[in-house]
C-alpha positions as CSV (number, residue, x, y, z in Angstrom):
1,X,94.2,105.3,127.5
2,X,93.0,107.6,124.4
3,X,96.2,107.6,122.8
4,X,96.6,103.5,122.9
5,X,93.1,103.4,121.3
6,X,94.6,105.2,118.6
7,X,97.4,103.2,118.2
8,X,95.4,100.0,118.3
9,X,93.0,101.7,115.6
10,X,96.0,102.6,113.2
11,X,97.2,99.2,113.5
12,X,93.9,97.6,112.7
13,X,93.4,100.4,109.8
14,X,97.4,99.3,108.4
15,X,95.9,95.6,108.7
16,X,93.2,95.6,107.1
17,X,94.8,94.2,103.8
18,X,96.9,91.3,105.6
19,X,94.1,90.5,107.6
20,X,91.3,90.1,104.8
21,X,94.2,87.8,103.6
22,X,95.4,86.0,105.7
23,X,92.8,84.6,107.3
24,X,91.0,83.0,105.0
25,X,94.2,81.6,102.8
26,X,94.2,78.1,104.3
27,X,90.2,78.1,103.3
28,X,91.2,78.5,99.7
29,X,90.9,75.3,98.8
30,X,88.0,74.3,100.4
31,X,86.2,77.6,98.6
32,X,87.2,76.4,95.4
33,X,86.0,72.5,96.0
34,X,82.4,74.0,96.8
35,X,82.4,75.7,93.9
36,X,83.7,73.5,91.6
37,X,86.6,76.1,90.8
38,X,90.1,75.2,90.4
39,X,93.3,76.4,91.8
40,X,93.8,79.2,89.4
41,X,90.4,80.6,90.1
42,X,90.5,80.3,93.9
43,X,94.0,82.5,93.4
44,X,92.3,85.2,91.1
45,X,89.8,86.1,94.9
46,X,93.5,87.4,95.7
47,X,94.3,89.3,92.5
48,X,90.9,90.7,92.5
49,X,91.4,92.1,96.3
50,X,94.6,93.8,95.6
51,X,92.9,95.1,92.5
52,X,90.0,96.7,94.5
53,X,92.7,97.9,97.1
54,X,95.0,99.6,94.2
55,X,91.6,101.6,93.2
56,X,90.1,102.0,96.1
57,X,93.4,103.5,97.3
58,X,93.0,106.8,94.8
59,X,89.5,107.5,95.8
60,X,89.9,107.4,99.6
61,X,93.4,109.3,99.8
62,X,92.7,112.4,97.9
63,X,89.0,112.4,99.5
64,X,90.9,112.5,103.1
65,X,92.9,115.6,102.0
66,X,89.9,117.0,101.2
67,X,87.2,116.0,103.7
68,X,89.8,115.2,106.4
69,X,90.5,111.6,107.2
70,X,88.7,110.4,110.1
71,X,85.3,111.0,108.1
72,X,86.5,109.5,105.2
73,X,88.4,106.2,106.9
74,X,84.8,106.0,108.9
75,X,82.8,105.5,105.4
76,X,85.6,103.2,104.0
77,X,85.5,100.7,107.4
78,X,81.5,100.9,107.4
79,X,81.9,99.2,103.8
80,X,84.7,97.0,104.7
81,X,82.1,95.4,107.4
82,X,79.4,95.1,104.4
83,X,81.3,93.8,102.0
84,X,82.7,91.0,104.5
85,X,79.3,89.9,105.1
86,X,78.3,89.9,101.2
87,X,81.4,87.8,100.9
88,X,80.1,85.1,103.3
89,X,77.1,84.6,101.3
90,X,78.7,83.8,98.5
91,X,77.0,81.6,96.2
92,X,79.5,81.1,93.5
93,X,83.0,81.8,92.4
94,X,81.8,84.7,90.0
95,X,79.8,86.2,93.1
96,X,82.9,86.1,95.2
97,X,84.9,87.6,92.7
98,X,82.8,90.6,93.0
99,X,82.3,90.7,96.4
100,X,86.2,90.6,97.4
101,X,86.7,93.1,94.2
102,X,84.3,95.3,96.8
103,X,85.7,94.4,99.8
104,X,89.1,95.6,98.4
105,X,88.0,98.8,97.4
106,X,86.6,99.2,100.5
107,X,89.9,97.8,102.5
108,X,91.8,100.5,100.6
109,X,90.5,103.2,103.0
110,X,92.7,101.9,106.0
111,X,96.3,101.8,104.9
112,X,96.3,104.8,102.6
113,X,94.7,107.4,105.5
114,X,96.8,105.3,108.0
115,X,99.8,106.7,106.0
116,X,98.8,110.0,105.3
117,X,98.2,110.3,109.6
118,X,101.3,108.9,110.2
119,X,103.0,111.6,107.4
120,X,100.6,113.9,109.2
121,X,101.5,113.6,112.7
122,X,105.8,112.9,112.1
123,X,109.0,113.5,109.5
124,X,111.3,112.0,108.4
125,X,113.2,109.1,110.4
126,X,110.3,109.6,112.8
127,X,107.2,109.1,111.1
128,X,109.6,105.6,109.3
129,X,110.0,104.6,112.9
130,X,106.3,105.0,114.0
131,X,105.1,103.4,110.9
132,X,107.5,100.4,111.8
133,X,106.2,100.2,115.1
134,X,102.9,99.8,113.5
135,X,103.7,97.4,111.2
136,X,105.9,95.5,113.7
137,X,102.6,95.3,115.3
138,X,100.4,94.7,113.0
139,X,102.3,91.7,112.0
140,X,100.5,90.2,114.9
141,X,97.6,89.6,112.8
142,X,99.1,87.5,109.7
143,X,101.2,86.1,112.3
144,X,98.1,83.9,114.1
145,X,95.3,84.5,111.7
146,X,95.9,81.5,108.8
147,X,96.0,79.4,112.3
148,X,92.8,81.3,113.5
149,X,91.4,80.5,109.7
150,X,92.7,76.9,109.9
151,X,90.4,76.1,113.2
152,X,87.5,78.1,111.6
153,X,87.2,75.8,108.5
154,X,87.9,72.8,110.8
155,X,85.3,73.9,113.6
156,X,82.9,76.0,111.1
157,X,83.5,76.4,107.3
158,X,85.3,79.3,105.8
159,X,82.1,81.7,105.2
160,X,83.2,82.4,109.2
161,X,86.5,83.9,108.1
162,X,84.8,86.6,106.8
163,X,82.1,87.1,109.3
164,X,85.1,87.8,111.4
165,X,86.5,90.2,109.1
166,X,83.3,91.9,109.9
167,X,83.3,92.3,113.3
168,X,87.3,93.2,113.1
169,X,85.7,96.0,111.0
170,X,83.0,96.5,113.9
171,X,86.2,97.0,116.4
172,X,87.6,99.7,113.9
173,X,84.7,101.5,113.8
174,X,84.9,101.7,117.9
175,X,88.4,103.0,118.3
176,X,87.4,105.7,115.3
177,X,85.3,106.9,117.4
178,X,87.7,108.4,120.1
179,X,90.8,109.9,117.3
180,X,91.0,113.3,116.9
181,X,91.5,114.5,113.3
182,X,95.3,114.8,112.2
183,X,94.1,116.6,109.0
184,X,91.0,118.8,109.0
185,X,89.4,119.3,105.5
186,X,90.8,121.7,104.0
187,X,88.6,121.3,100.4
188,X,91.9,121.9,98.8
189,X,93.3,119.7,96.2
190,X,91.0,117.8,93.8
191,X,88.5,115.0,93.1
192,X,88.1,113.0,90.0
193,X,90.0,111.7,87.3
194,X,91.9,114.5,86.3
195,X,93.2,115.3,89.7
196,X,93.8,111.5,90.2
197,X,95.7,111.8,86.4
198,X,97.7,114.6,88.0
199,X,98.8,113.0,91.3
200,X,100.2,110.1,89.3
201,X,101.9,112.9,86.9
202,X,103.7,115.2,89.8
203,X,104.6,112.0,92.3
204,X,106.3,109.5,88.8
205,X,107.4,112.6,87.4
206,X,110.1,112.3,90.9
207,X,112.9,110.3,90.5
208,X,113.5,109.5,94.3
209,X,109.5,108.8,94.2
210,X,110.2,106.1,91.6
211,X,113.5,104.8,93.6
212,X,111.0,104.4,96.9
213,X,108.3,103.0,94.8
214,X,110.1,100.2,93.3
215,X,111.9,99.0,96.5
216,X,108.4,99.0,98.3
217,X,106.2,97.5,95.5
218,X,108.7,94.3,94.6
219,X,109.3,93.5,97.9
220,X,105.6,93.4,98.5
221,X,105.3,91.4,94.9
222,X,107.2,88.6,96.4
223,X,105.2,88.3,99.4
224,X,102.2,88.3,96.8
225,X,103.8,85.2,95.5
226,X,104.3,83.8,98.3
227,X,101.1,84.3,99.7
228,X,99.2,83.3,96.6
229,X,101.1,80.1,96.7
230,X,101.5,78.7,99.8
231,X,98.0,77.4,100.9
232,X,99.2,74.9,97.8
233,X,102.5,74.0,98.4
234,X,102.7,73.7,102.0
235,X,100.9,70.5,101.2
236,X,101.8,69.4,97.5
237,X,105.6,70.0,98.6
238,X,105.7,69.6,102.4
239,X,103.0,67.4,103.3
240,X,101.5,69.9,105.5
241,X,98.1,69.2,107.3
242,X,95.1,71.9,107.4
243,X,95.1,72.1,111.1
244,X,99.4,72.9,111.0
245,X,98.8,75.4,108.2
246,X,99.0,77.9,110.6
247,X,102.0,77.3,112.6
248,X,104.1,76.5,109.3
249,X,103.0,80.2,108.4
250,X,103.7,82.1,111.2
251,X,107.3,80.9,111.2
252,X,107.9,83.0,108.1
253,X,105.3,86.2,109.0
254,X,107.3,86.5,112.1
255,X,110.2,87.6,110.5
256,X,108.2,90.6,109.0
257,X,107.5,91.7,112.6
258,X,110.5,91.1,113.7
259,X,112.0,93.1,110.7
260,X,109.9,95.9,111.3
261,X,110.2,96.2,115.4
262,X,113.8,96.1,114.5
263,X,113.9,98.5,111.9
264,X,112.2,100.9,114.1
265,X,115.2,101.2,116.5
266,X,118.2,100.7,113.2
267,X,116.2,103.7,111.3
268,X,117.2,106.3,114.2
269,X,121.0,105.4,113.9
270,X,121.5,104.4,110.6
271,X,119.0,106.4,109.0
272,X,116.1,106.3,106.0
273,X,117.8,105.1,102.8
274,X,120.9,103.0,104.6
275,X,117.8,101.0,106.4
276,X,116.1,100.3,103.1
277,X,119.3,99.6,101.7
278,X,119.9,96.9,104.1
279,X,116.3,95.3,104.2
280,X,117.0,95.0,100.3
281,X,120.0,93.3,100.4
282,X,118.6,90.9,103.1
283,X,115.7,90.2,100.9
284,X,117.6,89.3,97.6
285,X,120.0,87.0,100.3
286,X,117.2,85.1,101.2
287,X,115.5,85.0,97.8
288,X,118.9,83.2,96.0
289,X,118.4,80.8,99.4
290,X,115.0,80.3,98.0
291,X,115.8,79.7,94.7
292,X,118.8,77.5,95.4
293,X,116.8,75.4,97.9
294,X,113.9,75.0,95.7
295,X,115.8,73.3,92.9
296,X,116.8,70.3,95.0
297,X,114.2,66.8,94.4
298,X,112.7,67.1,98.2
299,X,113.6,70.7,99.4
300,X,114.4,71.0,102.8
301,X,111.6,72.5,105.1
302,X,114.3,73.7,107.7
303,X,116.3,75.7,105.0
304,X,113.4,76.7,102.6
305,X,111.7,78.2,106.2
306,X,114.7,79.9,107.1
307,X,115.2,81.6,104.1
308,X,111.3,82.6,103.9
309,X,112.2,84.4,107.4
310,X,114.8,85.9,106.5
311,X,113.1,87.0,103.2
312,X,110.4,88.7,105.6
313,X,112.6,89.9,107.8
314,X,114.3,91.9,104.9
315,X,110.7,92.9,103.3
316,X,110.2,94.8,107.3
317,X,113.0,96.7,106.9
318,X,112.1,97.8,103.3
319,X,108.5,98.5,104.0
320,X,108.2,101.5,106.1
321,X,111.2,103.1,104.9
322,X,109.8,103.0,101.1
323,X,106.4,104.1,101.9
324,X,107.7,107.0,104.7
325,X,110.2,108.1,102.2
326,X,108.1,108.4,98.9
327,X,104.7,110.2,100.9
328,X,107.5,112.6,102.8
329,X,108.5,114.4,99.2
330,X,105.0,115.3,98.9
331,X,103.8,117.0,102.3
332,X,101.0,119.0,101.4
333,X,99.0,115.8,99.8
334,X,100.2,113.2,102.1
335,X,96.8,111.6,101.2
336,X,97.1,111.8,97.2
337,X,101.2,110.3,97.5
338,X,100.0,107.8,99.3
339,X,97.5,106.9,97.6
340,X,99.6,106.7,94.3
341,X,102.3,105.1,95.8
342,X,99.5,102.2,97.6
343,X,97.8,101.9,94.2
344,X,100.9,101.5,92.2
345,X,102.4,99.2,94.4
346,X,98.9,96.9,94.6
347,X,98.6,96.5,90.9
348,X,102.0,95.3,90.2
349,X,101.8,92.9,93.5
350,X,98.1,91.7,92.2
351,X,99.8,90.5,88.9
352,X,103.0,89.4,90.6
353,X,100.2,87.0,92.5
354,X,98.5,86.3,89.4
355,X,101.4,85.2,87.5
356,X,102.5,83.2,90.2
357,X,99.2,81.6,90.6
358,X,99.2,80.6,87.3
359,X,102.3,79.4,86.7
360,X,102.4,77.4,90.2
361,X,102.9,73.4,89.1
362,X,103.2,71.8,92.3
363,X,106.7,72.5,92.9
364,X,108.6,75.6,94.3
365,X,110.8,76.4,91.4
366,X,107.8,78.9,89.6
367,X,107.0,80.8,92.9
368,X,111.1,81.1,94.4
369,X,111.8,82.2,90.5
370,X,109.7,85.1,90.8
371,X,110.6,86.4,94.4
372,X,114.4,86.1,93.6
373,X,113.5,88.9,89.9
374,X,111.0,90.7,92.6
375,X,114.1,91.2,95.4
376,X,116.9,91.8,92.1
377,X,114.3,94.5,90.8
378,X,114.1,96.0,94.3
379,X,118.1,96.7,94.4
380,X,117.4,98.6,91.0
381,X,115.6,101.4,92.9
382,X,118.0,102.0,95.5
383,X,120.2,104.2,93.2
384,X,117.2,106.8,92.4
385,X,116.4,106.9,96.0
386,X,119.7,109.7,96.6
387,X,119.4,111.4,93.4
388,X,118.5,115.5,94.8
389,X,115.3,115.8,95.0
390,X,112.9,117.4,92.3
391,X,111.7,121.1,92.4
392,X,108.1,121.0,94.8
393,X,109.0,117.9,96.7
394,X,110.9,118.1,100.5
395,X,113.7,116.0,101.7
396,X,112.8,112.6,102.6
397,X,116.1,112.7,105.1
């Protein structure tokens, strides 16, 4: 019983990002009609998120290598739930920016220690395979909560999404209660900007680092513009009703699991780097699919889904074996390489979002355009990612 608690709490910690997404992305434009806002602005309550997790994410891993991480991942849930609830009292646009700029930095503190515990408790093929697993599972969560979000602005408004980020929070906070620490605090390593300036140094500074990093942080860039997008053009382009928001959604966030359940059986045979070689070539596939699809006068909501899965699918394969590969060259401070590798990766995906946001005209030519350079960039990295590895780091496998 303990040890499902635990794997139910690491999976809600890896979700915390998808589900203070997700669920409120089909309330988008009902936020921004309250508030008089327009499109652009309701997309920026994303960008500001993933800028709050990409900061958040360098205060809360090196703090866990140094204060252990069930203390720390404790404080950063406990202001998760606050912030949810200061985002469902919004009053304006500007107040909402701040509050989900909060809410991110407080988010942060469940997939960077989920990581580092993960790093801390496996190697290698292994700890790709559990973090799959989790993934797989967590999927679960984008998978049903825009239709969750859907009924709750139907039934409710959408100040309830985030009440119910709050008591998701609430749930954390339970199963934290029963882990047992995978890394007591050691006070080693350091705290501040320096040490922060130094982490980013030591983990670019490796070339197989870099080659992880930039198959990870694309892949998740095109999702960005996807999901920054989509609440849009699911009904400028497709004609697709609130209350069916949901459904059309799932479709695509269902490949993701199934990418990641399945990669956590094709990592054991074909191993770490051929696994992330094959989710990238599935995910620039699917993105020329995209692209192709998209230029056509009424694209085809069969063929445009399709390729969206398959997309996801590819981004499941990619994302555990980039972030289990880059935090395994740096053992020692699991917590710090995550946390560059999170941050790095949520600041490029915030202005992937952002530009895609902006750029979005109705149509699905802006948004397919920037997946397709996201999944071209992603096959840049693979090259670094079998160069030897640098002096201090260990073999990824």
């Amino acid at each position: 019983m303990k040890e499902r608690i635990t794997f139910a709490t690491l999976v809600g910690l890896v979700a915390y990002a998808a589900i203070a997404t997700d669920l409120y992305l089909p309330a988008i434009p009902a936020l921004v009609a309250e508030f008089g806002a327009t499109a652009s602005d309701g997309q920026i309550t994303l960008s500001v998120f993933m800028l709050g997790i990409a900061v958040g994410q360098l205060l809360f891993g090196p703090l866990s290598d140094y204060y252990g991480r069930i203390p720390v991942v404790t404080f950063g849930t406990l202001l998760f739930l606050g912030t949810s609830i200061a985002c469902a009292l919004s009053y304006s646009i500007e107040f909402m920016w701040l509050a989900r700029l909060a809410q991110g930095l407080a988010a942060a503190s469940g997939p960077v220690i989920a990581r580092a515990i993960v790093r801390d408790r496996y190697e290698g093929d292994h700890a790709v395979r559990v973090m799959a697993i989790l993934s797989g599972a967590m999927a679960v969560i984008p998978l049903i909560a825009p239709t969750v979000g859907s009924w709750m602005l139907i039934l409710v408004d959408w100040r309830a999404t985030y009440l119910t980020l709050a008591f998701f929070a609430f749930l954390v906070l339970l199963g934290l209660r029963s882990g047992d620490e995978a890394a007591p605090a050691s006070g080693q390593g350091g705290i501040g900007i320096k040490p922060i300036l130094e982490h980013f140094a030591i983990c670019l500074g490796n070339r197989r680092f870099i080659g992880y990093q930039i198959c990870g942080t694309v892949s998740f860039g095109a999702i960005m513009a996807y999901l920054s997008t989509v609440s849009f053009f699911m009904t400028d382009v497709f004609n697709v009703p609130t209350r069916h928001f949901g459904t059309g959604f799932a479709l695509t966030v269902a490949g993701y699991m199934t990418g990641a359940l399945l990669c956590s059986r094709v990592v054991m045979v074909l191993g770490m780097n051929r696994t992330l070689a094959l989710g990238t070539a599935l995910t620039l596939l699917a993105a020329v699919g995209q692209w192709l699809g998209a230029d056509y006068p009424q694209p085809s909501a069969v063929w445009m889904g399709s390729c969206s899965f398959l997309l996801f699918l590819g981004v499941g394969f990619t994302s555990a074996n980039a972030s289990m590969g880059a935090i395994s060259l740096f053992p020692r401070y699991a917590g710090a390489a995550s946390a560059v590798y999170g941050c790095t990766q949520a600041i490029v995906a915030a202005g992937i979002g952002a530009a895609a946001g902006y750029l979005y005209d109705g149509t699905l030519i802006p948004t397919t355009g920037i997946m397709l350079l996201c999944a071209l960039v992603g096959a840049l990295g693979l090259p670094l990612t079998r160069i030897k590895n640098s002096p201090g780091s260990s073999p990824a496998a």
